[in-house]
C-alpha positions as CSV (number, residue, x, y, z in Angstrom):
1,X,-52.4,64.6,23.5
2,X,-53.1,63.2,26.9
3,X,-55.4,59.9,26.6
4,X,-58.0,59.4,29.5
5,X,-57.0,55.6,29.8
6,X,-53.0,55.5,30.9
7,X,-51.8,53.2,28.0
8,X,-48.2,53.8,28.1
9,X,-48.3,52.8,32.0
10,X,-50.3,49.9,30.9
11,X,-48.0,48.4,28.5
12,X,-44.9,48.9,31.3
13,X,-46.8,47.5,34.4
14,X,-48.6,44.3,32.8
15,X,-45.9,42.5,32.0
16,X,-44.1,43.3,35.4
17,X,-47.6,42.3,36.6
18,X,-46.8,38.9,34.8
19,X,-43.6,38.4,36.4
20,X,-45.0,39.2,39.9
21,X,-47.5,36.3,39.6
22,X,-44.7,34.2,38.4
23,X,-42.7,34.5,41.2
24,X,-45.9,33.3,43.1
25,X,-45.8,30.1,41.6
26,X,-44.2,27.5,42.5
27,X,-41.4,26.3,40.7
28,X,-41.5,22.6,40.4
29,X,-45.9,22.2,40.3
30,X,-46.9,25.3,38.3
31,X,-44.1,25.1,35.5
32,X,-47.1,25.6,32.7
33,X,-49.1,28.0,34.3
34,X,-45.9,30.0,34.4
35,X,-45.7,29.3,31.0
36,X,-49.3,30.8,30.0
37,X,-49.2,33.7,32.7
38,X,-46.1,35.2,30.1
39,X,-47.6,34.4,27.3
40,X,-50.7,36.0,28.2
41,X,-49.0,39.2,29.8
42,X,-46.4,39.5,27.1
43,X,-49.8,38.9,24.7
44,X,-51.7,41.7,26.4
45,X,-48.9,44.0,26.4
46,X,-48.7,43.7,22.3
47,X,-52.6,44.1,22.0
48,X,-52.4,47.1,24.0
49,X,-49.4,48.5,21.7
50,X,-51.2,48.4,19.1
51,X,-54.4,49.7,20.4
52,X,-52.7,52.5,21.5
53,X,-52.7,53.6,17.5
54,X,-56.2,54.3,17.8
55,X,-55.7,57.2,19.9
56,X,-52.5,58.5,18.3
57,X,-53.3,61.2,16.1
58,X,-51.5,61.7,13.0
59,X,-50.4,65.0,11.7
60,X,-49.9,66.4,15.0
61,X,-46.5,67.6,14.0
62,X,-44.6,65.9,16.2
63,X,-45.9,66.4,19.7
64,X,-45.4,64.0,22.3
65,X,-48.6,62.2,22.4
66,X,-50.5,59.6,25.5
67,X,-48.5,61.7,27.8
68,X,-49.0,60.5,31.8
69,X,-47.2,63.4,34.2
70,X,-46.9,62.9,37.8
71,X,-44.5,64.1,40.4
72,X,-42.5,61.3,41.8
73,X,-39.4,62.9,43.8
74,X,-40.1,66.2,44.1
75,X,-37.5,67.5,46.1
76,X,-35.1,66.5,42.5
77,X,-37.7,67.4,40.7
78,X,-38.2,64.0,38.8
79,X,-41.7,63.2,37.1
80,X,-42.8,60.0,36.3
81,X,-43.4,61.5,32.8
82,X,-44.2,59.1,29.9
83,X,-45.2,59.6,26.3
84,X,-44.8,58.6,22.9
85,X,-44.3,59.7,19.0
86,X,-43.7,58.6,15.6
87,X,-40.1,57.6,16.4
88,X,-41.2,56.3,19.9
89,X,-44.9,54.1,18.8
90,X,-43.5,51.8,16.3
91,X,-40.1,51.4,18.3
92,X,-42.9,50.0,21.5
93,X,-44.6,47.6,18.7
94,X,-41.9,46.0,18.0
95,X,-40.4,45.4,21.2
96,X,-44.2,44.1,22.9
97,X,-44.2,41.6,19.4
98,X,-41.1,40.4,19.5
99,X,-41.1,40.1,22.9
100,X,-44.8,38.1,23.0
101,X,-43.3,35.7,19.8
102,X,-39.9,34.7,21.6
103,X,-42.1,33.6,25.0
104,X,-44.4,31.8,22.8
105,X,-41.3,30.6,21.2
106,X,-39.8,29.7,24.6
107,X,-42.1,27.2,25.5
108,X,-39.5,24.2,24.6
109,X,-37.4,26.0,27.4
110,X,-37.2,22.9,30.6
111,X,-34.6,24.5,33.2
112,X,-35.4,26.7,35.7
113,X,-38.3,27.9,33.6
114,X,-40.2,30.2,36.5
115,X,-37.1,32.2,36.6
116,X,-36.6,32.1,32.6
117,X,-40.1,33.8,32.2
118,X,-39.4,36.4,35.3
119,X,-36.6,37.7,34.1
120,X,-37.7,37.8,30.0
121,X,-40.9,39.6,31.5
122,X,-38.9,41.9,33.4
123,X,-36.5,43.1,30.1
124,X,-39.7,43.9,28.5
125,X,-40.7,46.2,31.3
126,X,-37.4,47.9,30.3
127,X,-37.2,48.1,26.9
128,X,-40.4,49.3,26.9
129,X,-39.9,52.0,29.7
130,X,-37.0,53.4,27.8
131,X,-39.0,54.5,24.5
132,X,-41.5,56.3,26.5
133,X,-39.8,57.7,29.1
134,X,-39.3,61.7,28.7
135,X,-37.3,62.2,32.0
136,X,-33.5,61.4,32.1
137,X,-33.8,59.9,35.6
138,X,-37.0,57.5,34.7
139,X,-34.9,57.0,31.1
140,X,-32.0,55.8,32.9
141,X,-33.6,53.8,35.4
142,X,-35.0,51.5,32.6
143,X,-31.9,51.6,30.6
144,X,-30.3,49.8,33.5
145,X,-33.1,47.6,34.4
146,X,-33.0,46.6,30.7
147,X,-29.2,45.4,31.2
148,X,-29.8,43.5,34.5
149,X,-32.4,40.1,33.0
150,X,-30.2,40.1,29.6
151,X,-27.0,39.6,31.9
152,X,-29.0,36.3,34.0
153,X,-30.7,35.2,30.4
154,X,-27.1,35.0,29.0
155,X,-25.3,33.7,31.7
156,X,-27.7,31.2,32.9
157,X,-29.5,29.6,30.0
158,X,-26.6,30.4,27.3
159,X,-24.3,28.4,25.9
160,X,-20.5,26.6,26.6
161,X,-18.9,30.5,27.4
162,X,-22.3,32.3,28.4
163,X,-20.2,33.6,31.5
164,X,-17.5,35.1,29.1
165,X,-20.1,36.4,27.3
166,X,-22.6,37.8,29.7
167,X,-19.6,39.4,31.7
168,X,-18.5,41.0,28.5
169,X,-22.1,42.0,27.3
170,X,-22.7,43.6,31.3
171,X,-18.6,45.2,31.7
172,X,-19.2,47.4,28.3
173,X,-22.6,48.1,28.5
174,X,-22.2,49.4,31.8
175,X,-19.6,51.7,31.0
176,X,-21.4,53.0,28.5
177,X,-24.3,53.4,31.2
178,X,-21.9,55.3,33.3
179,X,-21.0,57.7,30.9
180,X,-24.6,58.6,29.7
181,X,-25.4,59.2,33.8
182,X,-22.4,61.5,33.4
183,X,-23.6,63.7,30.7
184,X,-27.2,63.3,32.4
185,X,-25.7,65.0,35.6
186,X,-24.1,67.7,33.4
187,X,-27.0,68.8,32.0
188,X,-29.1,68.9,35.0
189,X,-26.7,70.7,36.9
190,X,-26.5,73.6,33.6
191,X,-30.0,73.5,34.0
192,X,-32.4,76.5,35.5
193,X,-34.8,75.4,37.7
194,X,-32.6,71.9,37.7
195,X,-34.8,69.6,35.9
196,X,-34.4,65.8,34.4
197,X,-37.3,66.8,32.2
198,X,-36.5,66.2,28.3
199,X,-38.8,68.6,27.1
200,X,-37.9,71.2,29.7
201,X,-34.4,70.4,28.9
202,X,-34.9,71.3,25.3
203,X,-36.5,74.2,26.2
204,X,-34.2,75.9,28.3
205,X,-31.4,74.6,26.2
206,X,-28.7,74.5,28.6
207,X,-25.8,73.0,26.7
208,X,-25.5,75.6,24.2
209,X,-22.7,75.8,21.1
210,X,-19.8,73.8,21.1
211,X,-17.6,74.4,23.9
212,X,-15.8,72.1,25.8
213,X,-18.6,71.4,28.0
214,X,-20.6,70.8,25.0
215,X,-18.1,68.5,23.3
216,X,-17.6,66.3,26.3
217,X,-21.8,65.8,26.8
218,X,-22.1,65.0,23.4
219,X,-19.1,62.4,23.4
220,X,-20.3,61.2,27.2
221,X,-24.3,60.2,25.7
222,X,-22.5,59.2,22.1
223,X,-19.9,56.3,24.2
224,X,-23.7,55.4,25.9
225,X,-25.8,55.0,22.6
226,X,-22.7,53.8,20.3
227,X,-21.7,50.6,22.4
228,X,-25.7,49.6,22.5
229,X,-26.1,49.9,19.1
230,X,-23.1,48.6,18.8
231,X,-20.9,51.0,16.0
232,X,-17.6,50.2,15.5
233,X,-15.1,49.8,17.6
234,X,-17.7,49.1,20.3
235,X,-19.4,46.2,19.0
236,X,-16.9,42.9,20.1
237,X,-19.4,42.3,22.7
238,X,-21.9,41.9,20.3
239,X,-21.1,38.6,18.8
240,X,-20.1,36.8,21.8
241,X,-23.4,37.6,23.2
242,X,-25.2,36.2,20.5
243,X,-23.2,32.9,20.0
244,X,-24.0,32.6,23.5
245,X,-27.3,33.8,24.3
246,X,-30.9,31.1,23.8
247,X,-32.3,32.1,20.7
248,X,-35.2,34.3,22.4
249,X,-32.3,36.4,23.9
250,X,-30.6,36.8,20.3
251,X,-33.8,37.7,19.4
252,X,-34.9,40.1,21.7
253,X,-30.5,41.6,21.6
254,X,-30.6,42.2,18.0
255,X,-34.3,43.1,17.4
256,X,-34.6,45.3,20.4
257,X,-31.9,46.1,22.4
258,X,-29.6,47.7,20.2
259,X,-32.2,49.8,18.8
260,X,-32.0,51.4,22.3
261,X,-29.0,53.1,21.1
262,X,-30.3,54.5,17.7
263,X,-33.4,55.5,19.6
264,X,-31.3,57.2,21.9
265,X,-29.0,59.5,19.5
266,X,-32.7,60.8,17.6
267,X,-34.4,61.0,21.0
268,X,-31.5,62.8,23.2
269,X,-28.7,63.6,21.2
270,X,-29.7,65.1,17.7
271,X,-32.6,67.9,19.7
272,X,-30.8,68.6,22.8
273,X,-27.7,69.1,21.5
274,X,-27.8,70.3,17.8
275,X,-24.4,72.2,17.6
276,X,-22.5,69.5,18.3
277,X,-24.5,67.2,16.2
278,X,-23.9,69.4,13.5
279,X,-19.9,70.1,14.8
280,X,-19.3,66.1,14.9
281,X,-21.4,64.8,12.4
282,X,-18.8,63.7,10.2
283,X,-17.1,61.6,12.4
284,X,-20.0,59.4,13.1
285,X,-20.8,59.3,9.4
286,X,-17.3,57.9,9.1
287,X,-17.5,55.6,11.6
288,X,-21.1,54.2,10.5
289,X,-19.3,54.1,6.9
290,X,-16.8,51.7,8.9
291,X,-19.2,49.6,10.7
292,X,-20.9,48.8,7.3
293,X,-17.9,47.7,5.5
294,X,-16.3,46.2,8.4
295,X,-19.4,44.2,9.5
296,X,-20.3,43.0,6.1
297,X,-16.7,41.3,5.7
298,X,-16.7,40.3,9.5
299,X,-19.7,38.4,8.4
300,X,-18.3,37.1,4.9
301,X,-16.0,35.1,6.7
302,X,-17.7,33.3,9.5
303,X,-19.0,29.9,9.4
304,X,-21.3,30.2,12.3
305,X,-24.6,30.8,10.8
306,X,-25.8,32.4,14.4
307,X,-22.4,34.3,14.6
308,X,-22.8,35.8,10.8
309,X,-26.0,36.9,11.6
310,X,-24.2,38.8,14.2
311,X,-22.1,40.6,12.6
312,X,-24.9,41.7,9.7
313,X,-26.4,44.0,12.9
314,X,-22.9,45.6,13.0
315,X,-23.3,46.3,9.3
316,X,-27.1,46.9,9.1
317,X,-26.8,49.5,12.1
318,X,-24.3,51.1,10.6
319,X,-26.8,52.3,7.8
320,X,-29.3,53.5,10.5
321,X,-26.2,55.9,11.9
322,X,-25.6,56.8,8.5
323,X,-28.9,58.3,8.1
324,X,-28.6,60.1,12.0
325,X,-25.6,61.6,10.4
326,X,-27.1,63.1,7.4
327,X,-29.9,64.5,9.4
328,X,-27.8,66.3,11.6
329,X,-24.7,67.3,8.4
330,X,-23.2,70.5,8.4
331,X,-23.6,71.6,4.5
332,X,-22.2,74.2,2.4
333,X,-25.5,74.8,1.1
334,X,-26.5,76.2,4.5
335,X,-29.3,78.9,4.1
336,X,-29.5,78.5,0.3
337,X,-31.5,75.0,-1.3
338,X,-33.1,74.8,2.0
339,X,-36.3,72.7,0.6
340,X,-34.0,70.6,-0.7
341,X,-31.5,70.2,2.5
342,X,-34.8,69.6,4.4
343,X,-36.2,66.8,2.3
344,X,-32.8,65.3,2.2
345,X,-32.7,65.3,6.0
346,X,-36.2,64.0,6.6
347,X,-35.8,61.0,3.9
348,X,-32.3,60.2,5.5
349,X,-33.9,59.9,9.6
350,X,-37.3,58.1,8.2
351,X,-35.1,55.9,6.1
352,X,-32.9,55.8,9.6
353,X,-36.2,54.9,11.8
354,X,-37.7,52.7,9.6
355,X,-34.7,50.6,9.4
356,X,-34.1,50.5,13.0
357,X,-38.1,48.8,12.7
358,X,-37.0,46.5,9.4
359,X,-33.7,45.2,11.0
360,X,-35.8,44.4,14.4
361,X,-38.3,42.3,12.4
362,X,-35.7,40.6,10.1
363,X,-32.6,40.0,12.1
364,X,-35.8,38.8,14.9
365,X,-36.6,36.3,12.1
366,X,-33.4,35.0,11.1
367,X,-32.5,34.1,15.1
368,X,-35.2,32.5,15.7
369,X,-34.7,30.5,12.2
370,X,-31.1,29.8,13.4
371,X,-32.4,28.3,16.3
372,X,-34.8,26.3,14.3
373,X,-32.1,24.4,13.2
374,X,-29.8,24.1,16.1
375,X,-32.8,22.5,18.1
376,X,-32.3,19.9,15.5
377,X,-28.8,19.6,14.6
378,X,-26.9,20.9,17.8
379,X,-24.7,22.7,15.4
380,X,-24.6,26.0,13.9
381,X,-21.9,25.1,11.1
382,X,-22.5,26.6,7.5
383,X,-20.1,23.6,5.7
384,X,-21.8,20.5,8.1
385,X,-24.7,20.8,6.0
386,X,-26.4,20.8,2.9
387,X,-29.0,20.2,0.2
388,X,-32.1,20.8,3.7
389,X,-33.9,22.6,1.2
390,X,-35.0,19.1,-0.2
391,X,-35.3,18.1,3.6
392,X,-37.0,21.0,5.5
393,X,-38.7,22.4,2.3
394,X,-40.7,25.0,4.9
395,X,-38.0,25.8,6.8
396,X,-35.8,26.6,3.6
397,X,-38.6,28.8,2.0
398,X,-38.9,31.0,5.3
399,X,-35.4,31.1,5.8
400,X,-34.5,32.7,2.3
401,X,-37.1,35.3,2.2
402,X,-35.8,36.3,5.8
403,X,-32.2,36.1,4.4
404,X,-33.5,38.7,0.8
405,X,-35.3,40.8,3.1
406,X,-32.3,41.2,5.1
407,X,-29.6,41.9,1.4
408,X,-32.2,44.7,0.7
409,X,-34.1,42.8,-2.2
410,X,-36.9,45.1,-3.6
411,X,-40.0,44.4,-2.8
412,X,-39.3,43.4,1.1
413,X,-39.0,45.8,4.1
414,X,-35.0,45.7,4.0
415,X,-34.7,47.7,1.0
416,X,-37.0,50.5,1.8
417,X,-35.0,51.9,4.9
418,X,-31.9,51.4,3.3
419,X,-32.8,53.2,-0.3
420,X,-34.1,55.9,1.9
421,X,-31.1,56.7,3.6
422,X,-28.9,56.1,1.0
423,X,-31.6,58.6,-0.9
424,X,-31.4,61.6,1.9
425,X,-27.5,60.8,2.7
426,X,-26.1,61.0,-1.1
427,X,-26.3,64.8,-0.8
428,X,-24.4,65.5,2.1
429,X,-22.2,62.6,2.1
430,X,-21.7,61.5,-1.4
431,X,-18.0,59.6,-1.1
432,X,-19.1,58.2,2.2
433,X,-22.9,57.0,0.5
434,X,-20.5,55.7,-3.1
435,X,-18.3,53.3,-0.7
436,X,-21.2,52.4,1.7
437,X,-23.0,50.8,-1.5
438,X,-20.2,48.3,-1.1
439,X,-21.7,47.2,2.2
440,X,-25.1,46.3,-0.1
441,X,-22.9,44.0,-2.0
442,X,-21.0,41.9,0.5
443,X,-24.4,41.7,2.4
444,X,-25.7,39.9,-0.8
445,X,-22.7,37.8,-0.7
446,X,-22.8,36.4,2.4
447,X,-26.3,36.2,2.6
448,X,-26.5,34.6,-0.9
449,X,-23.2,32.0,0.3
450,X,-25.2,31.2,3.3
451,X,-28.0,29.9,1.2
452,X,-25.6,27.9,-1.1
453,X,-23.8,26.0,1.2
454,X,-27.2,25.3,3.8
455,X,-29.7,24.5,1.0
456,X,-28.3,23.9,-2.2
457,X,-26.7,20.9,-3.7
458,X,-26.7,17.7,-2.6
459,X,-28.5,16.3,0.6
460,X,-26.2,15.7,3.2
461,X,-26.8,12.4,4.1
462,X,-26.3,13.2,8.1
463,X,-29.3,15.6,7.6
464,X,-32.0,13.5,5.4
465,X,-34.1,12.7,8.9
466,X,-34.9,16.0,10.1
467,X,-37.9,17.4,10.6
468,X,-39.3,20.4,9.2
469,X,-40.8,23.3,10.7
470,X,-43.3,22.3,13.7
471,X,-46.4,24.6,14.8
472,X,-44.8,26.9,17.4
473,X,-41.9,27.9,15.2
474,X,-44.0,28.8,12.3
475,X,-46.1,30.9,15.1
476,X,-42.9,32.9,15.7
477,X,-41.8,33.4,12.1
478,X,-44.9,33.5,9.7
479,X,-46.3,37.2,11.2
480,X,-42.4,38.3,10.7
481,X,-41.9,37.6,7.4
482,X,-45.7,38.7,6.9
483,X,-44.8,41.9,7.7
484,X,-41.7,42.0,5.9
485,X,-43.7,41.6,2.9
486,X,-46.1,44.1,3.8
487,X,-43.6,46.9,4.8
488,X,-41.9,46.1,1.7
489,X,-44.6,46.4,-1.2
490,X,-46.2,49.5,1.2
491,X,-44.6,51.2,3.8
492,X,-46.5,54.3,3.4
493,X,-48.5,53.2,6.9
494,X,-45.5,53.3,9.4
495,X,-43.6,55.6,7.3
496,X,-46.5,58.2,8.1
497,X,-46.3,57.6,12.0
498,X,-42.5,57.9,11.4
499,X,-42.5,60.9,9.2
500,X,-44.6,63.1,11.7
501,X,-41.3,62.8,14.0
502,X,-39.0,63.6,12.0
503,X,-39.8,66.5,9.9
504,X,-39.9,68.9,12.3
505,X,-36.9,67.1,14.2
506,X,-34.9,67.3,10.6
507,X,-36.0,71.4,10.3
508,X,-33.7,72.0,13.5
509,X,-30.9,71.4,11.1
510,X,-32.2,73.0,8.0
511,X,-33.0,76.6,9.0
512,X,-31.0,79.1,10.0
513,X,-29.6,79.6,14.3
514,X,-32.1,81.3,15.8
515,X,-35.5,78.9,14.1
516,X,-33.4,75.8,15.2
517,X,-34.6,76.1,18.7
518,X,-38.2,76.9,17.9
519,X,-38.0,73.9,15.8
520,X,-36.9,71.5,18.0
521,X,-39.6,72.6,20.7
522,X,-42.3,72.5,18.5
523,X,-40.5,68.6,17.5
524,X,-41.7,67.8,21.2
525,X,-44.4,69.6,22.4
526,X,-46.3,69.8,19.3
């Protein structure tokens, strides 16, 4: 449905209006103003996120919705063509929240500050562009403006090895960029008229089977997506960032930008290219089986709190591309149970989506909570301290209910994403769902070993004159774990949104060959 104010071009353009302004001011005279003119762009860009739920209609089965079409190089014929959906809406609310929290929360940031807000302005023009782009060229052109503030907000206001680390965050991230322009430049050269177009792409299908040419798109988009997520093997850039990064950038890293890959394997890989999906599904179920396991015990034995917290994205992701698998499994059953097959697909990619939301929100929540404490302490140490919950009483209570929510406890928004996708995976994968449980129990353990050693027992005596949380940090964290608590006792809002995305998108791989196409148009246009 096409909305008669331009809401999606809105949200990009008033936060890059923000940073314009910004770079106005002077650096050394203005340093509040430039304070108040992100806050009240970044502010302005959430408002209008979630105003744009007004207009989106539920039950439209699917259908791109808000969409803004204009020809921009015609002579490639590349549209600046926007528009969101179920999998796209809640992705954009998260990023314009998150985003509007950590410059609230990056007020106590003194050097360079002008350039500080420019650039964190500037990655939320990205992030957002990228969920609701629906041409390749536009996509990519906000995937890489995404990568280009994260690398300065690393580098510059990081910590001891931020050039290591933004170096290493840019080398991969780039490659993986290059190989998704690759397989962009392969499918617009199979296509007929040559189009960038998503939705024209999925309706000429162009990439058809799983021939060579097929295999090598598929695996060319898959390198893109999987080092943003990061799965295993692709993820050692991942913690280094982190360590590194100011706790906004953690923030916005682990809440946002590796939801970019997710979003992109249910965006581009699962409807435009279905056969290979379908052909390769099982290796990616194996290797998000991996990342789980091996992310949990990466975690178990660190004794940075801001590097465990880290490696739990490796882990928690690896459940989100556990339920992309399962959507897209080859099964036995094929043409036979297909109500069944169906429901387990759509339960495992809403339990998939809705996680990629959760994990935004919580591992959001934690970073900011780690950096709570290393404002304070200048350390990051799990065995330095102590008994704080007797200190920072506050500071304790917010930190464990972030902490559960994260272990999957029932009752907060962790556990509903992952039970779903254990739910809709189980029948297609059931060895690889049986040993991905054991992921759920380390998670508990480290999560639950974190809390001993930081809170419990005595009060270290090193400790007893800290402060506990002030005004602006409980601005940052309170709506977080507000909504963890609300997701958790009643998801059915978002999982609505969600679920009108992915049912028809989890019918292109529960009916028979030649419904599979109609399906996946009818995922996009409606």
């Amino acid at each position: 449905m096409a909305s008669g104010i331009p809401i999606l071009s809105l949200l990009i353009f008033v936060p890059l209006a923000g940073m314009v302004i910004i770079l106005v001011l002077d650096r050394e005279r203005h340093v509040q103003a430039v304070r108040w003119v992100a806050a009240a762009t970044s502010g302005l860009a959430f408002l209008l996120s979630v105003y744009a739920l007004i207009p989106f209609r539920l039950g439209a089965g699917g259908g791109m919705q808000l969409e803004e079409n204009h020809p921009w190089i015609p002579f490639l014929n590349v549209n600046y063509h926007l528009g969101v959906d179920g999998l796209s809406l809640p992705l954009i609310i998260l990023t314009t929240l998150l985003s509007f929290l950590s410059v609230i929360y990056s007020f106590r940031i003194t050097e360079r500050v002008k350039e500080y807000m420019a650039f964190f302005l500037l990655l939320e023009v990205g992030m957002i562009g990228v969920f609701c782009a629906l041409d390749f060229f536009l996509f990519y052109v906000f995937w890489e403006i995404s990568l280009v503030p994260m690398y300065f907000i690393i580098g510059i206001w990081g910590g001891p090895r931020r050039e290591y680390a933004a170096i290493k965050f840019f080398i991969y991230t780039l490659v993986g960029s290059l190989a998704m322009l690759l397989a962009i430049l392969a499918v617009y050269f199979s296509s007929e008229p040559r189009t960038f177009d998503i939705i024209a792409l999925i309706h000429q299908h162009p990439i058809a089977g799983v021939g060579l040419k097929g295999a090598l798109v598929f695996w060319a988009f898959f390198l893109g997506f999987a080092i943003k997520v990061p799965m295993w093997p692709f993820h050692t850039w991942l913690p280094d960032a982190h360590v590194e990064a100011p706790t906004a950038g953690s923030v916005i890293l682990a809440g946002v930008l590796l939801k970019m890959g997710t979003y992109g394997f249910v965006r581009v890989s699962l409807p435009l290219l279905p056969e290979a999906s379908t052909q390769f599904s099982y290796i990616i179920a194996i290797i998000a089986l991996i990342s789980i396991i091996y992310g949990a015990l990466c975690a178990m034995g660190q004794s940075d709190m801001k590097k465990l917290i880290a490696y739990s994205s490796v882990n928690h992701m690896g459940y989100v591309m556990l339920g992309i698998a399962a959507a897209c499994a080859f099964s036995a059953a094929h043409g036979r149970d297909t109500a069944d097959l169906l429901a387990s697909r759509t339960m495992a990619l809403n339990g998939a989506v809705l996680q990629m939301f959760n994990h935004g929100i919580i591992t959001g929540a934690l970073f900011f909570l780690v950096g709570v404490i290393y404002d304070r302490a200048h350390l990051r140490d799990l065995d330095a301290f102590g008994g704080l919950a007797k200190v920072m009483p506050v500071y304790a209570a917010v930190m464990i209910v972030s902490s559960f929510a994260s272990l999957g406890l029932p009752g907060l928004s962790g556990f509903v994403g992952e039970f779903m996708v254990f739910l809709g995976a189980f029948p297609l994968y059931k060895l690889i769902v049986a040993l991905g449980v054991i992921g759920v129990v380390l998670t508990a353990a480290f999560f639950l070993w974190m809390i001993q050693r930081v809170f419990l027992g005595p009060v270290n005596i090193r400790w007893q004159a800290l402060t506990d949380m002030d005004a602006g940090e409980l601005f940052a964290t309170v709506p977080l774990v507000a909504i963890m608590l609300a997701v958790g006792l009643y998801p059915m809002p978002i999982l609505r949104v969600i679920n009108d995305a992915m049912l028809p998108l989890a019918q292109v791989f529960s009916t028979g060959g030649g419904q599979a196409l109609s399906h996946a148009l009818h995922w996009l246009t409606g």
